[in-house]
C-alpha positions in Angstrom: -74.2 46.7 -12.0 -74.4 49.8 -10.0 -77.6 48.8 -8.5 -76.2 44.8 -7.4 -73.5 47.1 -5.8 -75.4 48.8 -4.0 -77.5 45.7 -2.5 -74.5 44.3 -1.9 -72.8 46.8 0.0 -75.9 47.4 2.1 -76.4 43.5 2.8 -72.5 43.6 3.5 -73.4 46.2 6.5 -76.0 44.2 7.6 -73.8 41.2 8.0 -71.0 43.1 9.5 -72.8 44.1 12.2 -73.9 40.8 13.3 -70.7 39.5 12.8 -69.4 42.4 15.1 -71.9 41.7 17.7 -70.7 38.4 18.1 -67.2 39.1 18.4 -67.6 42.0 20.8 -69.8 39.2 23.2 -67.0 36.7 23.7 -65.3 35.9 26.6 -61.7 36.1 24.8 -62.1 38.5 21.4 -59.0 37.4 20.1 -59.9 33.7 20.2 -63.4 34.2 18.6 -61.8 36.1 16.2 -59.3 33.7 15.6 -61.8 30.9 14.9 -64.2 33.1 12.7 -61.2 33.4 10.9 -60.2 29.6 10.7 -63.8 28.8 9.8 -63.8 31.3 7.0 -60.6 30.1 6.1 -61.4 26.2 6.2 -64.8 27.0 3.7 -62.7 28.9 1.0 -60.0 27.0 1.1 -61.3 24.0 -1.5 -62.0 27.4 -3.6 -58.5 27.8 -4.5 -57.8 24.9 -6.1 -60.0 25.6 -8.7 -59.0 29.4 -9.6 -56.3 30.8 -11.1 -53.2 31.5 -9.5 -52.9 35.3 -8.7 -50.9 37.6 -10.8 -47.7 39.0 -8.9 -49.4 42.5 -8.7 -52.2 40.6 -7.3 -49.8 39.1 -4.5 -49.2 42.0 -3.7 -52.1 43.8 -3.0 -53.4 40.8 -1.2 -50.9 40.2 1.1 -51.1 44.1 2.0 -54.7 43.4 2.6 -54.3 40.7 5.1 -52.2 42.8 7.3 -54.0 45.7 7.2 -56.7 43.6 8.3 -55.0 42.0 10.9 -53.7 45.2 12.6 -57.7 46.5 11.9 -58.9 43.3 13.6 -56.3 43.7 17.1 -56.7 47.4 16.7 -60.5 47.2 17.3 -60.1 44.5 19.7 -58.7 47.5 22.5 -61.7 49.4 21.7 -64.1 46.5 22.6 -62.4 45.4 25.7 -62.3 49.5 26.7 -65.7 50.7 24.9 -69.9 49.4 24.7 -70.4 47.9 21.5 -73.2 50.3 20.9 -70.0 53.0 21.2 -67.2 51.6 20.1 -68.4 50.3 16.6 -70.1 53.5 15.3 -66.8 55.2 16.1 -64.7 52.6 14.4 -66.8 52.7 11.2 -67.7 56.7 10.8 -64.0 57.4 10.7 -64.3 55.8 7.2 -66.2 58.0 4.9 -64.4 61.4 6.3 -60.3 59.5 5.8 -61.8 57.7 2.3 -63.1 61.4 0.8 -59.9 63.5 2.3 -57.6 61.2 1.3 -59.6 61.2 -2.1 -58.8 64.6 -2.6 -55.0 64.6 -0.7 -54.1 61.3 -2.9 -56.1 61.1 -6.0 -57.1 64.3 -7.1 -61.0 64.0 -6.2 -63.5 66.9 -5.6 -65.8 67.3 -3.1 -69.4 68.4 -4.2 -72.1 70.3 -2.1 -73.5 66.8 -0.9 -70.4 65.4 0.2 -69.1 68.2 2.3 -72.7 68.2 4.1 -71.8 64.7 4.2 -68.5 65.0 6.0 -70.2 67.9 8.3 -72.8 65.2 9.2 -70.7 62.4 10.1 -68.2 64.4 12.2 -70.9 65.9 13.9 -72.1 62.0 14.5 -69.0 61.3 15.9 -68.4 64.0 18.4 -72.4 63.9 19.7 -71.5 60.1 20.4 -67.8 60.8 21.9 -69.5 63.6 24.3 -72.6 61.8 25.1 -70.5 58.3 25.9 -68.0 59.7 27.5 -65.7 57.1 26.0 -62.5 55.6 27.9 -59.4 57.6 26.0 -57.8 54.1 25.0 -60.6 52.9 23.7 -61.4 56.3 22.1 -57.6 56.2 20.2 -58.3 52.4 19.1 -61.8 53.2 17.6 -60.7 56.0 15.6 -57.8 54.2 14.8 -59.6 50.8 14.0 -61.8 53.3 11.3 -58.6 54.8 9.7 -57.5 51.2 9.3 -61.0 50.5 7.5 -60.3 53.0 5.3 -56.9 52.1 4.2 -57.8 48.3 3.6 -61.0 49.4 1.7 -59.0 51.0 -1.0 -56.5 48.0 -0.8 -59.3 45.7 -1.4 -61.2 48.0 -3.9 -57.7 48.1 -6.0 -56.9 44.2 -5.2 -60.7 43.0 -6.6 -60.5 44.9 -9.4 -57.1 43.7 -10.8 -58.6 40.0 -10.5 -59.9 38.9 -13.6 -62.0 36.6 -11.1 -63.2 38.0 -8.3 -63.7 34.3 -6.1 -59.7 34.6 -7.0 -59.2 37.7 -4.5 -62.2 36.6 -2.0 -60.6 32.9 -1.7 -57.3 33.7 -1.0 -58.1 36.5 1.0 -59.9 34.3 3.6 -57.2 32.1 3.4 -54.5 33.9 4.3 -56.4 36.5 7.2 -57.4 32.8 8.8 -54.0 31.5 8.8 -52.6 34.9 9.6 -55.1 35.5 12.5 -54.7 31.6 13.6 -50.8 32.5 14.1 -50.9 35.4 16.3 -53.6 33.9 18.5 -51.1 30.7 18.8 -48.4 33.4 19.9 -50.6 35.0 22.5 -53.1 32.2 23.8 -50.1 29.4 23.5 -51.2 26.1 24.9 -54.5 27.0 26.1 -56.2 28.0 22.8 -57.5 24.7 22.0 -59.5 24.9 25.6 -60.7 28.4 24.5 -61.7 27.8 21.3 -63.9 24.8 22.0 -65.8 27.4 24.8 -66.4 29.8 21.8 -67.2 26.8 19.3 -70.9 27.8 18.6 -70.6 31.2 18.2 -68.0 31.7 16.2 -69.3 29.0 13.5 -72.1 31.2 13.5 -69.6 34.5 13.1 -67.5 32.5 10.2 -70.7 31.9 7.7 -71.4 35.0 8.3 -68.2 36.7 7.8 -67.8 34.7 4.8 -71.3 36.4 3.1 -70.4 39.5 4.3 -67.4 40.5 3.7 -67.5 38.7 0.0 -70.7 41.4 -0.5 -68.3 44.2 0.7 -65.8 42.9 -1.9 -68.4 42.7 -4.5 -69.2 46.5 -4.2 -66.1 47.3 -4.1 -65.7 45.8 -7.7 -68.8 47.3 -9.2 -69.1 50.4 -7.6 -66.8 53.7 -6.0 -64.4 53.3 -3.1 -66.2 56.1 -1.7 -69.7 54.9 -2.3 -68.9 51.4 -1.2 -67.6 53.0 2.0 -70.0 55.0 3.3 -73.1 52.7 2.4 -71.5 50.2 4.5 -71.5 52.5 7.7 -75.2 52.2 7.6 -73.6 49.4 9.2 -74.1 51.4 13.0 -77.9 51.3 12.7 -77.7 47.8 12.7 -75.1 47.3 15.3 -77.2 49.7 17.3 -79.9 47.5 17.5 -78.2 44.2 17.7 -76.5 46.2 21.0 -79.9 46.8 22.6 -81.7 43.6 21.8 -79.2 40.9 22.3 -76.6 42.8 24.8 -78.7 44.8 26.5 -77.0 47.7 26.7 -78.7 51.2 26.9 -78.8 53.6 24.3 -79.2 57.5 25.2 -80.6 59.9 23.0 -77.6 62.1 22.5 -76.2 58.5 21.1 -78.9 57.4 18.8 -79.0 61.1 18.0 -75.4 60.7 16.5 -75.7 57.5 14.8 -78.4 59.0 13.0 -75.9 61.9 11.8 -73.0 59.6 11.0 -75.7 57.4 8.7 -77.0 60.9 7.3 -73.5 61.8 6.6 -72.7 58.8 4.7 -75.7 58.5 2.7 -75.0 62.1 1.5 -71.5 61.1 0.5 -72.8 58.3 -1.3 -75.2 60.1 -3.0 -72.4 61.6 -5.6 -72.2 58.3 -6.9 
């Protein structure tokens, strides 16, 4: 079980990334996001019918998921409009093995071992060799690291929510439900009468983004069910190496040294953590 955790937390990072890329290459982020979300919600939807209804407790931890996400998702938005992707999204995403192993030790009692301070060591140093050698717009600086404390607080949402479902399709369908409608709303609010106009320009790649989103995500989910919070985590921010490439090939944008230096610590760093588990 361990082992189908692990695949599936590394395939999730995989898929993140590309899903990431895609959003990040929009004209309008908030409608491509937005229809990501619709598309996601639209596939899982028949899914529902055929599950159990969740428990109240599971309610509960669901709907806090959603609007963590949300707030993640328009968080990170700032940080793509003000940051590269190639900058922004290693920030975003090595925040969450340092907040997931502090607050493991603040909230649940957890101990750090040898590995996982190195760990820690290796993906703050990550963070500040990208910071320095990017030079990174303050706003978008303050929304990245924010956008990563926000990964970390819905990933031990999720990791709780997926475990109290005796299914776990009963957690994944609802959930991309409820972010769809929930992200369709606020882009009604803000885009008013000219979403339907934008959507249909961002109509092929976001079909593309939703199937995606829909594998990748349910993988994160998956690990989060068979394997530690912390582990989960911090395989998944292998996520930047990914992203880093996706960034130079497709979106040309140049990578330094000093950068490529620090996405190798932040992936170092997390792998050590990981390696407790």
């Amino acid at each position: 079980m361990e082992m189908a955790g692990t695949f599936a937390a590394i395939f999730s990072a995989a898929s993140q990334a590309v899903v990431h890329m895609i959003w990040k290459s929009a004209g309008d982020k908030l409608v491509i996001r937005a229809l990501i979300g619709v598309i996601a919600m639209v596939v899982m939807a028949p899914f529902v019918f055929f599950v159990k209804l969740p428990t109240i407790d599971l309610w509960g931890w669901i709907a806090i998921s959603v609007m963590l996400h949300l707030i993640y998702q328009l968080v990170l938005i700032e940080a793509y409009k003000a940051l590269d992707f190639s900058v922004a999204y290693p920030l975003a995403r090595g925040i969450a093995p340092i907040a997931t192993a502090l607050l493991g030790v603040a909230l649940l009692g957890d101990r750090l071992n040898l590995f996982e301070m190195f760990g820690i060591i290796g993906v703050s140093a990550g963070l500040a060799t990208i910071s320095f050698g990017a030079r990174p717009h303050r706003n978008g600086l303050i929304a990245a690291i924010a956008a990563g404390l926000l990964t970390t607080a819905y990933s031990l949402v999720d990791a709780q929510g997926i475990r109290l479902a005796e299914h776990a399709i009963t957690f994944i369908a609802w959930f991309f439900v409820l972010d769809g409608i929930g992200i369709l709303v606020i882009s009604t609010v803000k885009r008013g009468k000219v979403l339907p106009q934008l959507m249909k320009a961002e109509g092929l790649r976001a079909i593309a983004g939703g199937g995606i989103s829909i594998i990748g995500y349910s993988g994160a989910l998956i690990a989060l069910r068979l394997i530690a919070v912390g582990a989960a985590t911090a395989l998944r921010e292998t996520s930047v190496v990914f992203a880093a490439l996706l960034a130079r090939i497709f979106l040309n944008e140049k990578i330094p040294t000093q950068r490529l230096a620090g996405i190798a610590m932040i992936v170092s760093g997390s792998v050590l953590i990981a390696l407790k588990y």
